[in-house]
BAZA-725373 format. One record per residue (C-alpha): residue in three letters; y, x, z. Coordinates in steps of 0.1 Angstrom, whole numbers, padded with zeros to 4 digits, always signed. Each point is the difference from the previous one (the first is absolute). Layout:
% residues N
ALAYXZ...
//
This chain:
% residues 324
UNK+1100-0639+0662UNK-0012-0012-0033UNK-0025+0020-0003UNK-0017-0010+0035UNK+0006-0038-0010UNK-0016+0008-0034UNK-0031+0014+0022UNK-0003-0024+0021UNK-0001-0029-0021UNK-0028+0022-0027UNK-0018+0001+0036UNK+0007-0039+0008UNK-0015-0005-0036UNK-0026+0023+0004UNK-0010-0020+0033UNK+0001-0034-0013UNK-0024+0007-0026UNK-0025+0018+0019UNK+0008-0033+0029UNK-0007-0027-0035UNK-0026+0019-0011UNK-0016+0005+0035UNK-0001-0039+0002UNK-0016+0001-0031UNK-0031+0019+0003UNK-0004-0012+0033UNK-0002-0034-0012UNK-0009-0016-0032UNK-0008+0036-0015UNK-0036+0009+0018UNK-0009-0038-0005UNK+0005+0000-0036UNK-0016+0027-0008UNK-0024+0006+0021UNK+0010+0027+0019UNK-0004+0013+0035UNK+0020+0026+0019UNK-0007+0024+0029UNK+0029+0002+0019UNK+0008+0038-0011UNK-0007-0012-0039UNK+0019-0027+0004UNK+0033+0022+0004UNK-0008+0022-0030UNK-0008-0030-0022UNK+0034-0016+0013UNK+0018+0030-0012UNK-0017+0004-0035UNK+0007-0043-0003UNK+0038+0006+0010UNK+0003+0030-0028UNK-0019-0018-0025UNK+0025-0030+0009UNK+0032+0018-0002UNK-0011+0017-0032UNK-0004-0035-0018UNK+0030-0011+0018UNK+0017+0026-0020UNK-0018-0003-0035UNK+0006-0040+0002UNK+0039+0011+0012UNK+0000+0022-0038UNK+0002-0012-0035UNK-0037+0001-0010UNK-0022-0023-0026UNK-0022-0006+0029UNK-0001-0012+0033UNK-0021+0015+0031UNK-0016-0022+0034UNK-0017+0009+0026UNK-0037-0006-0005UNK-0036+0009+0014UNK+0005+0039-0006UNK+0036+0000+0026UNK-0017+0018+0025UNK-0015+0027-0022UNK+0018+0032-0012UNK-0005+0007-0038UNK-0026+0026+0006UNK-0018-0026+0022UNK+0002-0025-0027UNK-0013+0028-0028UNK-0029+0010+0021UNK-0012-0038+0001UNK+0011-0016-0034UNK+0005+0022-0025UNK-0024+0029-0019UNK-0008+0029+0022UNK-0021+0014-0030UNK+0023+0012-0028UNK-0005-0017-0032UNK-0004+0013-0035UNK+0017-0027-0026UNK+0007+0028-0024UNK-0040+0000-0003UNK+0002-0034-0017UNK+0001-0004-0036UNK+0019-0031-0017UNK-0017-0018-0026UNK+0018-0034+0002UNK+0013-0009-0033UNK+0034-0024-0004UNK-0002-0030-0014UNK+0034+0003-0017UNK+0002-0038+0003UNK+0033-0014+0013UNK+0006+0003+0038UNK+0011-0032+0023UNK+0034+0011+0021UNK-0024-0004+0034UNK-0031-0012+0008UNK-0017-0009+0033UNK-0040-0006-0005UNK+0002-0016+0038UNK+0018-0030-0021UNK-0020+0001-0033UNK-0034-0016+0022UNK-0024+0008+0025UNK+0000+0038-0007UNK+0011+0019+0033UNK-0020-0001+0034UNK+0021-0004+0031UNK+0015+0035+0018UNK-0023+0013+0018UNK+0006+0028+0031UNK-0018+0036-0001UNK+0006+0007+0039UNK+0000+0036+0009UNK-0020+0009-0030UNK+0017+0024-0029UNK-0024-0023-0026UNK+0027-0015-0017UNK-0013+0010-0032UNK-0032-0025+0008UNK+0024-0027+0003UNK+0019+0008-0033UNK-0033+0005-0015UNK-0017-0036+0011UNK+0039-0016-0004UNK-0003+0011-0036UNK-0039-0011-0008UNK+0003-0032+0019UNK+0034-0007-0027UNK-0016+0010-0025UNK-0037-0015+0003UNK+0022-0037+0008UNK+0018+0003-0034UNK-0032+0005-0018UNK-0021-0023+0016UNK+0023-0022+0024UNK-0016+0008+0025UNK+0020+0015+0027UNK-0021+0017+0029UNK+0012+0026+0025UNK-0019+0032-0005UNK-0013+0029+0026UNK+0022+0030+0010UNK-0022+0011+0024UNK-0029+0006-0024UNK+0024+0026-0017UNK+0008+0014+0038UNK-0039+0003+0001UNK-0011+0007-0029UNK+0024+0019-0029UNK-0001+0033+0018UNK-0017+0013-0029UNK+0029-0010-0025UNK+0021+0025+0018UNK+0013-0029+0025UNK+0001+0008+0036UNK+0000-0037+0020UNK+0028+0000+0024UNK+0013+0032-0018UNK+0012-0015-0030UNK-0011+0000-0035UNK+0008-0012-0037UNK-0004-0034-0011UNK-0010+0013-0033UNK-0031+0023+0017UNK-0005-0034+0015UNK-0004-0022-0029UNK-0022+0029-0016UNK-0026-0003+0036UNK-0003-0043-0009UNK-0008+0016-0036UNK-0024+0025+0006UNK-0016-0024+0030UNK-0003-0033-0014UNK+0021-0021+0016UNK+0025-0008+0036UNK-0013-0022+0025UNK+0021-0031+0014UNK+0022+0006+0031UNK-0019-0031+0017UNK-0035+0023-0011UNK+0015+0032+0014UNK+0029-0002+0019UNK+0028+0024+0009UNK-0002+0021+0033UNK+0027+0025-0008UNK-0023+0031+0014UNK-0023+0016-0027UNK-0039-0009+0009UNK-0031+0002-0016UNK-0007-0013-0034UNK-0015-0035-0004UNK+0010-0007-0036UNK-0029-0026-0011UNK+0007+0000-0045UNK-0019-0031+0002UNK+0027-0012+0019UNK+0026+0013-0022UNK+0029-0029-0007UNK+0022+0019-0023UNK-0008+0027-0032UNK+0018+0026-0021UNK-0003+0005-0031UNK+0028+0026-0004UNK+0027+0022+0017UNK+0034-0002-0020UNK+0022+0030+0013UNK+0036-0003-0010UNK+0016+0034-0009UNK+0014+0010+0025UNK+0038+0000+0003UNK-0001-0031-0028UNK+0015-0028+0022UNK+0006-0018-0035UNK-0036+0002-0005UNK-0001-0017+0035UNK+0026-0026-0008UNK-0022-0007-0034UNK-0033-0001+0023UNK+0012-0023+0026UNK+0017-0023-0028UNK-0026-0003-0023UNK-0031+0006+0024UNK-0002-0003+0036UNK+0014+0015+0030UNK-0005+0039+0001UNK-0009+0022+0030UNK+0025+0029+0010UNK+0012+0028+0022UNK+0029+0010+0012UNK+0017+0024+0030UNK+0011-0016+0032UNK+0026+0011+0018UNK+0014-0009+0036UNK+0029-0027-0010UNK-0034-0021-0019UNK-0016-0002+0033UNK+0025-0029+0010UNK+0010-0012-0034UNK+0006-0036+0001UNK+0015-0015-0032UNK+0019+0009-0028UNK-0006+0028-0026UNK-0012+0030+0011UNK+0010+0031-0014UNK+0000+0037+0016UNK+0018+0032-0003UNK-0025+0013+0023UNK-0033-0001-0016UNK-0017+0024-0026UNK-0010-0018-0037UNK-0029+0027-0006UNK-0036-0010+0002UNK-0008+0026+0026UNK+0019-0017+0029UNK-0008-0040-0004UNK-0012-0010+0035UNK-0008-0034+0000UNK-0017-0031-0025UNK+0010-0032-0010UNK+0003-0028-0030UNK+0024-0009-0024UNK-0003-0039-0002UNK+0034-0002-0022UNK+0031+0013-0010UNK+0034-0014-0005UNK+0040+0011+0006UNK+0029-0011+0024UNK+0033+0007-0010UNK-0005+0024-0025UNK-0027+0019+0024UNK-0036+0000-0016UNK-0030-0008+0024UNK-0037+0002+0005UNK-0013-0026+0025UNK-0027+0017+0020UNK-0031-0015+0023UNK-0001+0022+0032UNK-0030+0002+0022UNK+0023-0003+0035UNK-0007-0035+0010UNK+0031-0025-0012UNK+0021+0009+0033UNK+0012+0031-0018UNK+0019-0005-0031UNK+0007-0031-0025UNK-0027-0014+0019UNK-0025+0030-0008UNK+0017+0009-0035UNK+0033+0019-0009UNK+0018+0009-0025UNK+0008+0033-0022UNK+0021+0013-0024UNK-0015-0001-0033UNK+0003+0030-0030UNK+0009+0027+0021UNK-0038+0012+0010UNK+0017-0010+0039UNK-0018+0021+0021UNK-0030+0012-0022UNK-0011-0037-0008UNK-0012+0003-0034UNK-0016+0036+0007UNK-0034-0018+0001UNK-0004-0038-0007UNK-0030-0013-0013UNK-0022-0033-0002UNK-0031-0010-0009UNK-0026-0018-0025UNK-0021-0030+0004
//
């Protein structure tokens, strides 16, 4: 008799999510993000919403350093989400040599360059584009051009997407930030995102150097695994571009530190592109704060957090930033 109570009430649960959830995506979900159903697609997207649901649910139920929403990717199954966001072309980081040297100078507790001036360009969104390393790239050259010049101008991804093939970067396939800054090198100079704005499909070149709003001088490669040399770049520099692996419970991060028994910290299996604006700790838990490139409805408003000093999920397996 237990046993059938027990049932019925997992089924009674099981029901009332897929009922809240139904009311859900067949309301304010499609309108806020743009999507529209076929009736038959509508049913498989309402089961993969109700999963993804009950799996935060859970997570948020746990004792974890993070917290997890429902988002933009809720109707989207990892491999969904993998196919349209992240690299599809594997990504050689080992191939990378360091040659940033430490200052050895003293090191503030945390820093946050969004608070130090006008040095970080607003989050900006990729769409179903796996060029996040364009947007780490530009993120970092847009920081580091304003605290040289104070000038603070949002720069071109889709250039790179265009463009950096020849870098070994593949557009919406993924590439390296570093093989990015070494194109703007070897080019002359990135274009304005006003001047050649993003599309987030790769298309012919139309990169006019004439045109060119931001230069490198250099590409400064931090050896990889040396998240102190990071901590001393991002410190005593600028932000610095990195990779990292993504695994299914980032997909609806929403606050808190993120850590992961999940993911991989080898440089053969980062996935995915972003910018370390900052660093600080929270009860006793070291952090990077890190620009996204997923619009500000996902996240800290488009950033999160990670732990710091552990190499979390491959992050310092290839950072790098650049010269001007």
């Amino acid at each position: 008799m237990n046993l059938a109570i027990c049932l019925l009430f997992k089924h009674f649960i099981y029901l009332f999510d897929f009922f809240f959830a139904s009311i859900i995506v067949n309301s304010s979900f499609p309108v806020q993000h743009n999507r529209v159903y076929t009736m038959e697609e509508y049913y498989n997207r309402l089961q993969i919403f109700t999963r993804n649901k009950r799996r935060i649910d859970k997570h948020n139920e746990g004792n974890h350093s993070f917290s997890m929403r429902l988002n933009q990717f809720s109707d989207m199954t990892f491999s969904e989400f993998r196919k349209s966001f992240l690299w599809s072309e594997p990504q050689n980081c080992s191939a990378t040599r360091g040659n940033y040297l430490s200052s050895n100078a003293p090191l503030p507790d945390s820093i946050d360059w969004r608070k130090k001036g006008n040095y970080v360009t607003d989050v900006k969104n990729q769409a179903s584009c796996g060029s996040c390393w364009t947007f780490s790239t530009t993120g970092c050259l847009e920081s580091v051009t304003a605290i040289a010049t104070g000038k603070l101008i949002p720069l071109s991804e889709q250039q790179l997407v265009d463009c950096a093939q020849d870098f070994n970067n593949h557009g919406c396939n993924g590439g390296l930030p570093s093989q990015a800054f070494e194109y703007i090198f070897y080019n002359n100079g990135l274009m304005t995102e006003t001047d050649y704005p993003y599309k987030a499909i790769e298309g012919i070149c139309k990169y006019e150097p004439k045109m060119a709003s931001a230069h490198v001088k250099d590409v400064v490669n931090i050896t990889a695994y040396d998240e102190m040399g990071m901590v001393d770049a991002v410190a005593t520099r600028n932000p610095v571009s990195f990779a990292f692996e993504v695994t299914p419970d980032f997909m609806h991060y929403h606050d808190g530190v993120y850590t992961s028994t999940k993911c991989h910290n080898t440089t053969d299996k980062v996935n995915h592109a972003v910018l370390a604006v900052g660093y600080g700790e929270t009860n006793g838990t070291p952090y990077w704060i890190v620009k996204n490139s997923w619009s500000t409805t996902w996240g800290i408003n488009g950033y999160f957090l990670i732990e710091r000093g552990k190499n979390m999920c491959g992050l310092a397996a290839c950072s790098s930033f650049p010269v001007v």
